[in-house]
N, C-alpha and C positions, 0 to 999 in steps of 0.2 A: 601463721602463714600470711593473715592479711596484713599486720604490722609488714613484716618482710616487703610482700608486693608495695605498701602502699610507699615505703621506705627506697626502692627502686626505684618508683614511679619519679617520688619526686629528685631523685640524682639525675634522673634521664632530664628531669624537665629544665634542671638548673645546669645541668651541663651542654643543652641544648640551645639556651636564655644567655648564656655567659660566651658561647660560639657567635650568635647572633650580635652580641653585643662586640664583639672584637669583631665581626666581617662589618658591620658599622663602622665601626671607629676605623679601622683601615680603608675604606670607603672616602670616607670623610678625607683623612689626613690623605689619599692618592687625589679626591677633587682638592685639595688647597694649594698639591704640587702642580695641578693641571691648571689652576687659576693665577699662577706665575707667569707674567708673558715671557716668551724667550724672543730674542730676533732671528729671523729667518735666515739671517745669512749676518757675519760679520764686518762683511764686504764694504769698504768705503766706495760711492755714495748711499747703494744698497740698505743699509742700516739707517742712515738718515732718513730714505723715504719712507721704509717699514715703521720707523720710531714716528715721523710728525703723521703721519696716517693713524696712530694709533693715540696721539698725544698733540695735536695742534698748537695749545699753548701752555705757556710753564706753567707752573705754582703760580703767580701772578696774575695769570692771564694773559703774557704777551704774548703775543704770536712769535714761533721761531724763524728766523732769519734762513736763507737757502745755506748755510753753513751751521745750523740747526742751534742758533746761541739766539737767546731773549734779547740781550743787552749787545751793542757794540764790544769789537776788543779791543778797542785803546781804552774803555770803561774796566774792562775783567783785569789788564795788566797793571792796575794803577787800584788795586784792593788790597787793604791791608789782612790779608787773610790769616794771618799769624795772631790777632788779635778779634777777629770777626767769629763771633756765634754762630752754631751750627744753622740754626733757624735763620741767619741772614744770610750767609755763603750757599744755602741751600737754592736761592732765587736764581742764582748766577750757574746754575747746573746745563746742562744744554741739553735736548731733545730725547737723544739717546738715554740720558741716565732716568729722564720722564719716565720715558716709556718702558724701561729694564731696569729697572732697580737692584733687583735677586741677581741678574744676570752679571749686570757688572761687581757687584757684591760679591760675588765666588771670584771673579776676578783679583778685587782690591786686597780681599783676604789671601790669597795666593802672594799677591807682591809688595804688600805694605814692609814687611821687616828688609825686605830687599833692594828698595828703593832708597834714594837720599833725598830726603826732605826739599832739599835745594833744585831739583832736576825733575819736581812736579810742576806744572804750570796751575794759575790761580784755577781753573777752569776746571781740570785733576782735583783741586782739594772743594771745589764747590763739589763735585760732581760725588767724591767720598762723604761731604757735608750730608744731600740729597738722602745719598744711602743711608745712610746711619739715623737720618728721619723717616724716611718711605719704603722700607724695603719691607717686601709682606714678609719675611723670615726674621724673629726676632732674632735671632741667633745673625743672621750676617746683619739686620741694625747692630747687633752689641759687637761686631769686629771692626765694621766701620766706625762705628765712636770712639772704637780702643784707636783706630788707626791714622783719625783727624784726631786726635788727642798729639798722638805722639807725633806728628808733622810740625803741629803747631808749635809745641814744644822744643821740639827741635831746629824750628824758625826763627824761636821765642831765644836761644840759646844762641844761635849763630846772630843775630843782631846784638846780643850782648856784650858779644867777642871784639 
């Protein structure tokens, strides 16, 4: 009978330890979704003030421009982006993608296969660049990469033409 009790005792205590350890771990994994920023509003100009309020200067350090870009756009339209590394198209990203990463990431993944390579602007494929380096979700970094992969690629293919 004490084998029995003590036999009890300890399934209670391990099925109590193994409860505690999943309301943790769910804990955790809801503070990592909570630690995602989102933007308050999608709203152009809206979005921009919420993004440099929350991200002042790029990856670089520049300061964003009031049309929230580091770099001039006669510099962004004159990037061979079709042949530029993720890690350099990354700088040329604009405020918003700073500041949202995850956010436009559920985006990119949404409209990557649906989009033609040609009718993204360089700015588009920095800002995919961005993601697929900085996004706290590995999962939307690895669609982003799958998705400036195959722009470039498809860049890479229409110049050959």
């Amino acid at each position: 009978m004490a084998r029995l009790l003590i036999l009890a005792t300890s399934v209670l205590q391990l099925s109590a330890c193994s409860q505690v350890e999943k309301q943790v771990a769910d804990t955790e994994a809801a503070a990592q979704v909570q630690s995602i920023p989102e933007p308050p509003t999608w709203r152009f100009p809206d979005i921009m003030e919420a993004a440099r309020e929350l991200v002042p200067l790029s990856i670089e350090g520049k300061p964003f421009n009031r049309h929230g870009f580091a770099y001039p756009i006669e510099e962004l339209k004159q990037l061979d982006v079709k042949n530029m590394s993720a890690a350099e198209l990354q700088n040329y990203a604009d405020v918003t993608a700073h500041a949202y990463p995850d956010a436009l990431g559920r985006q990119i993944a949404d409209e990557c296969d649906s989009t033609e390579a040609d009718e993204l602007s360089n700015r588009a494929i920095a800002t995919v660049a961005y993601v697929s380096l900085n996004a706290i979700d590995a999962g939307i970094r690895s669609e982003a990469a799958a998705c400036l992969a195959r722009v470039q690629a498809d860049l890479q293919r229409q110049e050959s033409h």
